[in-house]
LOKOL-228311 format. One record per residue (C-alpha): residue number from 0; residue in one letter; z, x, y. Coordinates in steps of 0.001 Angstrom, whole numbers. Layout:
<zalum num="NUM" residu="A" pz="Z" px="X" py="Y"/>
...
# end
This chain:
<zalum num="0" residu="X" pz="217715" px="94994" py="103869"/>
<zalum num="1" residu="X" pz="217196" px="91496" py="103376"/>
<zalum num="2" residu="X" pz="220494" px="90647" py="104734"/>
<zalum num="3" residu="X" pz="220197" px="92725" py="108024"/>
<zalum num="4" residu="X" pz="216571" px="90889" py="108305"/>
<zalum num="5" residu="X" pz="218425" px="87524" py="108366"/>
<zalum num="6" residu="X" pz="221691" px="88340" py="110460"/>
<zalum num="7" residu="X" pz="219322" px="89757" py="112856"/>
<zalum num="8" residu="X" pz="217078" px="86498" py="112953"/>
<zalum num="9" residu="X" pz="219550" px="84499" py="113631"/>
<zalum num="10" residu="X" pz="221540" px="86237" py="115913"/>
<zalum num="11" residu="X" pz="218330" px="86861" py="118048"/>
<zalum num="12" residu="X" pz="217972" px="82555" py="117703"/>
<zalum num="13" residu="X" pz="221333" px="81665" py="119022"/>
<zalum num="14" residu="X" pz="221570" px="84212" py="121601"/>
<zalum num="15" residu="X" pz="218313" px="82684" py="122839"/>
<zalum num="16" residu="X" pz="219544" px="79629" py="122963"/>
<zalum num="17" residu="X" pz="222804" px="80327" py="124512"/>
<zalum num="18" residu="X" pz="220582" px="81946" py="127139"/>
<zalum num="19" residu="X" pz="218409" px="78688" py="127903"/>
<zalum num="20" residu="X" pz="221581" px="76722" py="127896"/>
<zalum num="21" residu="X" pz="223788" px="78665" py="130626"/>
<zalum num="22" residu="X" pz="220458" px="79059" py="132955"/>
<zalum num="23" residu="X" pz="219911" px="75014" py="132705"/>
<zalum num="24" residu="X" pz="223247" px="74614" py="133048"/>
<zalum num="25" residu="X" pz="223323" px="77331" py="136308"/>
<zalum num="26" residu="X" pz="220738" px="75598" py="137667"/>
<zalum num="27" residu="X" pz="222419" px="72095" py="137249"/>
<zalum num="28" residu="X" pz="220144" px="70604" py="134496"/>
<zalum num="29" residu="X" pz="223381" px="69459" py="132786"/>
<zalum num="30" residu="X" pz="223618" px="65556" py="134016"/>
<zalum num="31" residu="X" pz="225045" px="64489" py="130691"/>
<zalum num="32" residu="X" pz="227942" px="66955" py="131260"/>
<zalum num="33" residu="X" pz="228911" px="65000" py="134852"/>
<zalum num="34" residu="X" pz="228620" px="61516" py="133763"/>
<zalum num="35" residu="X" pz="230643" px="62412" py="130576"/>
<zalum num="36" residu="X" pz="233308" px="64356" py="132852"/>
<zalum num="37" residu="X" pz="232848" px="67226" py="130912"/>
<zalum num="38" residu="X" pz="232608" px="70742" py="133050"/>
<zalum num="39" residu="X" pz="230930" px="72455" py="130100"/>
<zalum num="40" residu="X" pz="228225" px="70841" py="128239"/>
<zalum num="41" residu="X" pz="228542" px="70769" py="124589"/>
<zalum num="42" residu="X" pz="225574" px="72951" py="123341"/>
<zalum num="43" residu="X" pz="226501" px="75650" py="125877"/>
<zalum num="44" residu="X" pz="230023" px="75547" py="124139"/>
<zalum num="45" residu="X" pz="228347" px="75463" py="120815"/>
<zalum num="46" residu="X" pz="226180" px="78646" py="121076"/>
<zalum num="47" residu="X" pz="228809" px="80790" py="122926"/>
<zalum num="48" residu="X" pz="231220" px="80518" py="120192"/>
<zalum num="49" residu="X" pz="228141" px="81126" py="117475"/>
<zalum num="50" residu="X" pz="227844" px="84236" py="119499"/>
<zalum num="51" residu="X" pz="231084" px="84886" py="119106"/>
<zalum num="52" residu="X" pz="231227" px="84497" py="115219"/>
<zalum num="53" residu="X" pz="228074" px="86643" py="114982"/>
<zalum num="54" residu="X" pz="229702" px="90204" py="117201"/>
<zalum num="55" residu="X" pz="231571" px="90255" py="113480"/>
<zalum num="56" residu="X" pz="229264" px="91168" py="111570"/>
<zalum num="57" residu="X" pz="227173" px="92733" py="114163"/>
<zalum num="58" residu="X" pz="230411" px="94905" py="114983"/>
<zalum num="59" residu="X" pz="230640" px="95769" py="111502"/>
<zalum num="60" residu="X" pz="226953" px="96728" py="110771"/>
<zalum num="61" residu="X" pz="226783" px="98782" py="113661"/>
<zalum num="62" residu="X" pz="229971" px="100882" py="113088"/>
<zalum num="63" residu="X" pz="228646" px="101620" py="109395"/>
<zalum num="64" residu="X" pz="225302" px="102451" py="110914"/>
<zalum num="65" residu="X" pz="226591" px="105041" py="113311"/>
<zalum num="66" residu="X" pz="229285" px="106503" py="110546"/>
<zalum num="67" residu="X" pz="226342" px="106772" py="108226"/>
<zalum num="68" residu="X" pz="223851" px="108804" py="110858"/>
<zalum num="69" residu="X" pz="226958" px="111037" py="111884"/>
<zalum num="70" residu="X" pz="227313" px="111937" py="107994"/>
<zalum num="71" residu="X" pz="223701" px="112625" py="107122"/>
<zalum num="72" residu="X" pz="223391" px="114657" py="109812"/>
<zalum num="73" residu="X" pz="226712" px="116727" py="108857"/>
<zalum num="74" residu="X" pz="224972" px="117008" py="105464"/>
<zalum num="75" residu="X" pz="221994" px="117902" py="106545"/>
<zalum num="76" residu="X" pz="223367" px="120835" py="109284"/>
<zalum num="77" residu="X" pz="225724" px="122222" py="106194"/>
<zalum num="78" residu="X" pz="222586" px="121914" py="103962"/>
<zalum num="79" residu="X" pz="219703" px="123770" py="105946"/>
<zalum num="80" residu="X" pz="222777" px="126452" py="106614"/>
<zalum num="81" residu="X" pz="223718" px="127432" py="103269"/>
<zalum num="82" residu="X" pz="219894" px="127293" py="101865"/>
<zalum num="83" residu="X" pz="219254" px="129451" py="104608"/>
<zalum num="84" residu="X" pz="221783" px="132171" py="103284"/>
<zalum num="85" residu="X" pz="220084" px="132506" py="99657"/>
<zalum num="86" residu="X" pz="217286" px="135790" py="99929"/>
<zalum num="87" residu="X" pz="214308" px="134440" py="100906"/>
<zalum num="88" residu="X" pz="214851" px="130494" py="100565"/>
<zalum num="89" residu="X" pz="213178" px="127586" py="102856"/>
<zalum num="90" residu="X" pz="214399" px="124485" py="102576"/>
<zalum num="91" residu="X" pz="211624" px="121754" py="101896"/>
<zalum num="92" residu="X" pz="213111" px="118772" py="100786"/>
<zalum num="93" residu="X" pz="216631" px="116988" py="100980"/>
<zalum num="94" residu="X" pz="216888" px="113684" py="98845"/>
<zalum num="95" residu="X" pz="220691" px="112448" py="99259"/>
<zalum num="96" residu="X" pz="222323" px="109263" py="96679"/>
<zalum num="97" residu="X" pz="225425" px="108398" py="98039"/>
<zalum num="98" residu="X" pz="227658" px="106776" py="95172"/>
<zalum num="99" residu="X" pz="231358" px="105432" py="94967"/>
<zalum num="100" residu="X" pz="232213" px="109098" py="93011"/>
<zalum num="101" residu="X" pz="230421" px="111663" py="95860"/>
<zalum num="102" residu="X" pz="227000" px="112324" py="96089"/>
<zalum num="103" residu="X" pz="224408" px="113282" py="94227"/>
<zalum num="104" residu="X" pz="221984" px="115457" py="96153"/>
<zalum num="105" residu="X" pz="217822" px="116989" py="94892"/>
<zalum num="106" residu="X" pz="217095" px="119659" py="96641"/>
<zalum num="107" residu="X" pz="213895" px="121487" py="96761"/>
<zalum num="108" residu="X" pz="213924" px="124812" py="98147"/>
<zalum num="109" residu="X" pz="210741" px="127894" py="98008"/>
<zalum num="110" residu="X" pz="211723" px="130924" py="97077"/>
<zalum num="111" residu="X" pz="209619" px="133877" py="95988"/>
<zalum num="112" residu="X" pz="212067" px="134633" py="93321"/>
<zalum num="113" residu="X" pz="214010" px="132360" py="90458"/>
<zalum num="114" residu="X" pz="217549" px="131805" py="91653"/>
<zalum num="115" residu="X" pz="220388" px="132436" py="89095"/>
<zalum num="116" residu="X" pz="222709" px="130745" py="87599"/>
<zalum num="117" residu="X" pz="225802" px="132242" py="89447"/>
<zalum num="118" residu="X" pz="223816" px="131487" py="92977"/>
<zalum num="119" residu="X" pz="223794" px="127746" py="92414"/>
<zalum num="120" residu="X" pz="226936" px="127710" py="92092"/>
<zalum num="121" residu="X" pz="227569" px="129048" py="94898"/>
<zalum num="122" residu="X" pz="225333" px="126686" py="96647"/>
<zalum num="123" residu="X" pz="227044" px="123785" py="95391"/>
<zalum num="124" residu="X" pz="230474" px="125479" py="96113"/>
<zalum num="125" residu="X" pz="229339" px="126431" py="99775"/>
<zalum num="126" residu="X" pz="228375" px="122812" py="100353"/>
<zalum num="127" residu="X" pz="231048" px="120715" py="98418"/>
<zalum num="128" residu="X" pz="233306" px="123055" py="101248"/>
<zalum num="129" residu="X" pz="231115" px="122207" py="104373"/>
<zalum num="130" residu="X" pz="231028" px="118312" py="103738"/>
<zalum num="131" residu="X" pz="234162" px="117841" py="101993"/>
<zalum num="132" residu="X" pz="233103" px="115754" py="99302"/>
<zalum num="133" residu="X" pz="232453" px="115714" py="95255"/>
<zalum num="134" residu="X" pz="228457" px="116869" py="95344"/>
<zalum num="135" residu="X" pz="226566" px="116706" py="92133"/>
<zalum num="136" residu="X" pz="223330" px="119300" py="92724"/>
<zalum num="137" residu="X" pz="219785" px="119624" py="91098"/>
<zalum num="138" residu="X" pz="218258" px="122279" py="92677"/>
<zalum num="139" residu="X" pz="214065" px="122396" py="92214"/>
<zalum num="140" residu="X" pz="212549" px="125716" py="93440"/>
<zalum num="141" residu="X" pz="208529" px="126397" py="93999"/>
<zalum num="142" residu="X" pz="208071" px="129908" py="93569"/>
<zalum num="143" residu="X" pz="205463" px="131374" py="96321"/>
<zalum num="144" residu="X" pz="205074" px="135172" py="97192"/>
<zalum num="145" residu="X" pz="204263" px="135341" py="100909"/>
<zalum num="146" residu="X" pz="202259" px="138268" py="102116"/>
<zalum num="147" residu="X" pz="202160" px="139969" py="105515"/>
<zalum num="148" residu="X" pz="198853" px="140203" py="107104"/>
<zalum num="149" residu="X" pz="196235" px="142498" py="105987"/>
<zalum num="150" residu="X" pz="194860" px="144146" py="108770"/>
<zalum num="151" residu="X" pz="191240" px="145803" py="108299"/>
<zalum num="152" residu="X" pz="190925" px="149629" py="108766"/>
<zalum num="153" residu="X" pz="189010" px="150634" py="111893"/>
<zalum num="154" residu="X" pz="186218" px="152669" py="110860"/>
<zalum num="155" residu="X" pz="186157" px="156049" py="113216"/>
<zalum num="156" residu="X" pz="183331" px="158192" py="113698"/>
<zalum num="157" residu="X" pz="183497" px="162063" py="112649"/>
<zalum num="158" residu="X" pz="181137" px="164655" py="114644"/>
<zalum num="159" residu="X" pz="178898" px="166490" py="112359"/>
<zalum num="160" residu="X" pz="179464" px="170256" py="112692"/>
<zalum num="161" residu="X" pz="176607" px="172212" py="114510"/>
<zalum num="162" residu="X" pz="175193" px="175575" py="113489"/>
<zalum num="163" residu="X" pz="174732" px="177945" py="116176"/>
<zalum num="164" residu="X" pz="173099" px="181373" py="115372"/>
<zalum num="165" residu="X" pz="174687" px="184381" py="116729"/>
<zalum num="166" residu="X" pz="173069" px="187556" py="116561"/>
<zalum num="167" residu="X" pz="174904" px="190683" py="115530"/>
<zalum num="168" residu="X" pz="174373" px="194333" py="115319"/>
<zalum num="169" residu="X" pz="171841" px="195833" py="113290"/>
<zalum num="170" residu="X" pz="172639" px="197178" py="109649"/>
<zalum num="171" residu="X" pz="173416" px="200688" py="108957"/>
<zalum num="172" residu="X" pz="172966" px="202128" py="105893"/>
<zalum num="173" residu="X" pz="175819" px="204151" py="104244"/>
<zalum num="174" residu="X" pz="176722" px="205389" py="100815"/>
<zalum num="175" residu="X" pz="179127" px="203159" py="98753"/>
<zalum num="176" residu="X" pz="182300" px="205063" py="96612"/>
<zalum num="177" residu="X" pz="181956" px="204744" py="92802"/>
<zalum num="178" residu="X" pz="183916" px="201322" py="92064"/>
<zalum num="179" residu="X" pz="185434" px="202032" py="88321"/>
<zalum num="180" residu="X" pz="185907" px="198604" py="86413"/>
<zalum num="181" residu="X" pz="189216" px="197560" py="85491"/>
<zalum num="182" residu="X" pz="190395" px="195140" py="82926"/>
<zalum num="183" residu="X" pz="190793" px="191230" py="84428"/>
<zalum num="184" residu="X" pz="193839" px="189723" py="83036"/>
<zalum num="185" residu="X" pz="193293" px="186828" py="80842"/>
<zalum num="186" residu="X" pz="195313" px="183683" py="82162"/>
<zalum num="187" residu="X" pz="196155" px="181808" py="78940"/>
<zalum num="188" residu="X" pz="197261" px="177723" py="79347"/>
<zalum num="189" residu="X" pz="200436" px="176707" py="77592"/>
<zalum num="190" residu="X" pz="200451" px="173389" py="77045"/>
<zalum num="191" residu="X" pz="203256" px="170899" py="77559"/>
<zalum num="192" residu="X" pz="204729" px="167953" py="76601"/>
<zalum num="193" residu="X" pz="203548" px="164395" py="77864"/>
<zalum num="194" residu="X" pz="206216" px="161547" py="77724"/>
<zalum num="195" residu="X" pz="205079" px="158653" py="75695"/>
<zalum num="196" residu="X" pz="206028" px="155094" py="76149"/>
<zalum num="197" residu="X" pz="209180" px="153772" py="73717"/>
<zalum num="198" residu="X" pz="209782" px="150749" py="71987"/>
<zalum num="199" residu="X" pz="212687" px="148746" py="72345"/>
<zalum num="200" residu="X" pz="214240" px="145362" py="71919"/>
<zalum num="201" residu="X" pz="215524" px="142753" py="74102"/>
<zalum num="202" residu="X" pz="219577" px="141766" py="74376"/>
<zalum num="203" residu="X" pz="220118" px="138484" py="72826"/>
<zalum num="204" residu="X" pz="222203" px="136203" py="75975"/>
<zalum num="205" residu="X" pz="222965" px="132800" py="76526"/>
<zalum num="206" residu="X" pz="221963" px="132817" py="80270"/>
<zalum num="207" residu="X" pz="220620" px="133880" py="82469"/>
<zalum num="208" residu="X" pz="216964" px="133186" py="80912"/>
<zalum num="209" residu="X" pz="215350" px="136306" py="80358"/>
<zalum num="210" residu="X" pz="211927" px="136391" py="82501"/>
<zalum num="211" residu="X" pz="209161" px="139256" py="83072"/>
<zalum num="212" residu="X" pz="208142" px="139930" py="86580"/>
<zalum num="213" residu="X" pz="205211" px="141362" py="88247"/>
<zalum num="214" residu="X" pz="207610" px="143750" py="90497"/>
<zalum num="215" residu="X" pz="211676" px="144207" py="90709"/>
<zalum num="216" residu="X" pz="212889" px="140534" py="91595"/>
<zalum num="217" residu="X" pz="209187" px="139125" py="92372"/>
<zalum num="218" residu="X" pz="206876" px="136793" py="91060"/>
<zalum num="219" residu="X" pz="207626" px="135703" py="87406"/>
<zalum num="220" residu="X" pz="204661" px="135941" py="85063"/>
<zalum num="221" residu="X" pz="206581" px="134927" py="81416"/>
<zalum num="222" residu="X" pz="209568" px="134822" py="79875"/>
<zalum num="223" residu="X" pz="211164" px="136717" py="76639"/>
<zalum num="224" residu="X" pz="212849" px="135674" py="73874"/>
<zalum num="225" residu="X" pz="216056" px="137361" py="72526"/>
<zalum num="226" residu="X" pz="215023" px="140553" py="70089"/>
<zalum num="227" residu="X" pz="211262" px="140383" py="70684"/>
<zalum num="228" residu="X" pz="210179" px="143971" py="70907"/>
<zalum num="229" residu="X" pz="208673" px="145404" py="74246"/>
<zalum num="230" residu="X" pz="207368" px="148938" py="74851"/>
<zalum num="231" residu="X" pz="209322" px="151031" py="77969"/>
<zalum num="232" residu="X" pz="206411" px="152554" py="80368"/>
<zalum num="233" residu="X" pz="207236" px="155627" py="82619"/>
<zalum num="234" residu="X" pz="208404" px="153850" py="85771"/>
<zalum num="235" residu="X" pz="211756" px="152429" py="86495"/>
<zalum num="236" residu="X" pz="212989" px="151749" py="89814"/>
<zalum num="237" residu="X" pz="216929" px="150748" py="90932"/>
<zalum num="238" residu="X" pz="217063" px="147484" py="93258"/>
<zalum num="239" residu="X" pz="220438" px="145621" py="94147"/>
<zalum num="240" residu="X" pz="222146" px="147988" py="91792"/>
<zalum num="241" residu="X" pz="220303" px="147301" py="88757"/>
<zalum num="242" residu="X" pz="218325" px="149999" py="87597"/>
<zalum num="243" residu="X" pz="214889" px="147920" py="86874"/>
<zalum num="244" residu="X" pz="211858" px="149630" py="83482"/>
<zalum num="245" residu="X" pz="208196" px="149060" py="83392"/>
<zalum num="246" residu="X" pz="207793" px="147131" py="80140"/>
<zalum num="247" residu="X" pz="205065" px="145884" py="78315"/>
<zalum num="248" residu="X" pz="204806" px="143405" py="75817"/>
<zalum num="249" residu="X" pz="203030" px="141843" py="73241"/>
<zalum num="250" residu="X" pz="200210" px="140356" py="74365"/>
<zalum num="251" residu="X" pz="199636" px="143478" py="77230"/>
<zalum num="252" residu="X" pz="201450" px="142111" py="79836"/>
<zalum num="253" residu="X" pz="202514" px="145029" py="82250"/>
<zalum num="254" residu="X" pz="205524" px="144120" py="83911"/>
<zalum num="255" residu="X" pz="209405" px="144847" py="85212"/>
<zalum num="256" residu="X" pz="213257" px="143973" py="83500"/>
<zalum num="257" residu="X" pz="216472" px="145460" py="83961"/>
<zalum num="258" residu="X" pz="217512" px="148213" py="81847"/>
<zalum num="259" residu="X" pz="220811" px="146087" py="80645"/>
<zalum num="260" residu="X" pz="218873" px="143847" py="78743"/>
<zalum num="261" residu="X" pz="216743" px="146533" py="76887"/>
<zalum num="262" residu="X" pz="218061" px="147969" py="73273"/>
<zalum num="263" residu="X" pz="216016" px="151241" py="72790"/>
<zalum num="264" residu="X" pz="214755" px="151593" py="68965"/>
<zalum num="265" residu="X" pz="212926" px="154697" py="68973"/>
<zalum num="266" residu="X" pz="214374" px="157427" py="71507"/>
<zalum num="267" residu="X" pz="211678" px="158874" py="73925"/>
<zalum num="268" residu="X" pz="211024" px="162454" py="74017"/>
<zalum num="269" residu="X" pz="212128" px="164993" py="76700"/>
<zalum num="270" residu="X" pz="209351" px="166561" py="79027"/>
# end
C-alpha cells in the first residue's frame, strides 16, 4: 500500500510538471531553448521521458488490478451460487486469502440446521470446480430458525338463538298399555394395553456428531455422547428417508434423532 501511495505521488508530480512545461513551451516561454538552438527545451525532454519510465509500472499495477477484480468477482458469483444450493443457507460473509498454494477461503453462512460433514465437502468440491483452483474451506454457520408470520385470528360474532313460543293443540287424555320391565344389559369395559416409553442406547460413531433437536432436522438443543441411555417416546416421524423417534434424555429434554443411531435395550410392548 505504501508503495502504490508513492508511485502514485510521484507520477501525479512529474506529469504535472511535464504539463507546465509543454504549455510554457506552447506558448513560447522557452527563450533559453532559441538562443541555445535547441527546438526542445531540456526540462520538457526531461519529464516526458520520466513519464515514459513511470507507464511501467503504472502498466503493470493496473493489469494486476483489473486481473484481481475479474477473479474476486468469479469467486464471489461461484460462491453465493453453490451456498445458495445447500437447504436453507444465506450467505453472510466471504473472507478470501489468496496464497502462492490456492486459497484459503472463511465462510459464514445461516442455516437453520447444522450442515454435515459429507455437505462440506461438497461445498468445497462444487467450488474448487467453479474457480479452478486448490481452495482450503472453514465453513462457520449461525444457526437461526426463521418463522412465517403469525397472523391474529379474526374474532366473528355468533347470533344467539331466539325462543319463539308456538302454541299447540290441547292435551287429550288417554289410557297408557301396561309397559312390563325388561332386563338392561350391563356394558362391561375391558381394558387395554397402553404403550409405554422404552429405553435405549445411543450408536457409538466417529462422525457425524450426534446432536438432539427440537423437531426432524431443526434447531439443535444438545448433543449426545456415544452409549448414553435415552428413553424412546411414542412419536416418530420419516423425513429425507430417515425414519426420525421422540427421545428423551437425561436431564428431561424432549426431543428428535434418527432411529439408526438408537440401540433398543428393553423391547416395548405391543398395543
Amino acid at each position: 500500500m505504501a508503495g502504490g501511495a508513492s508511485l502514485l505521488f510521484i507520477t501525479n508530480t512529474i506529469t504535472i510538471a511535464f504539463a507546465s512545461a509543454l504549455v510554457f513551451f506552447l506558448r513560447g516561454f522557452s527563450a533559453e531553448a532559441r538562443r541555445a538552438g535547441q527546438r526542445l527545451p531540456r526540462s520538457l525532454i526531461l519529464s516526458a521521458a520520466l513519464v515514459v519510465i513511470l507507464l511501467i509500472p503504472l502498466s503493470y499495477y493496473g493489469i494486476r488490478f483489473f486481473r484481481d477484480a475479474s477473479e474476486n468477482r468469479l469467486i464471489n458469483t461461484v460462491v453465493v451460487r453453490e451456498v445458495e444450493k445447500l437447504s436453507g443457507a444465506q450467505l453472510v460473509d466471504l473472507k478470501v486469502i489468496h496464497r502462492d498454494g490456492g486459497l484459503d477461503m472463511i465462510i459464514t453462512i445461516r442455516t437453520n440446521a447444522s450442515l454435515d460433514y459429507f455437505e462440506v465437502v461438497a461445498l468445497q468440491k462444487a467450488i474448487v470446480d467453479g474457480i479452478n483452483r486448490p481452495v482450503s474451506l472453514k465453513i462457520e454457520q449461525v444457526i437461526a430458525e426463521q418463522l412465517d408470520p403469525l397472523v391474529p385470528p379474526t374474532p366473528t360474532m355468533t347470533p344467539l338463538p331466539t325462543f319463539t313460543h308456538t302454541p299447540g293443540p290441547s292435551p287429550t287424555a288417554t289410557a297408557s298399555p301396561t309397559v312390563t320391565p325388561t332386563a338392561t344389559p350391563t356394558m362391561t369395559s375391558t381394558p387395554t394395553l397402553t404403550p409405554t416409553p422404552a429405553m435405549a442406547e445411543v450408536v457409538r460413531t466417529v462422525l457425524p456428531i450426534l446432536q438432539l433437536y427440537q423437531s426432524p432436522r431443526g434447531p439443535v438443543i444438545g448433543q449426545l455422547l456415544p452409549g448414553q441411555s435415552l428413553t424412546v417416546l411414542y412419536d416418530r416421524q420419516v423425513y429425507n428417508g430417515l425414519v426420525w423417534l421422540e427421545v428423551m434424555d437425561g436431564d428431561g429434554r424432549v426431543g428428535w434423532i434418527p432411529e439408526i443411531y438408537l440401540k433398543q435395550v428393553t423391547p416395548t410392548p405391543a398395543p
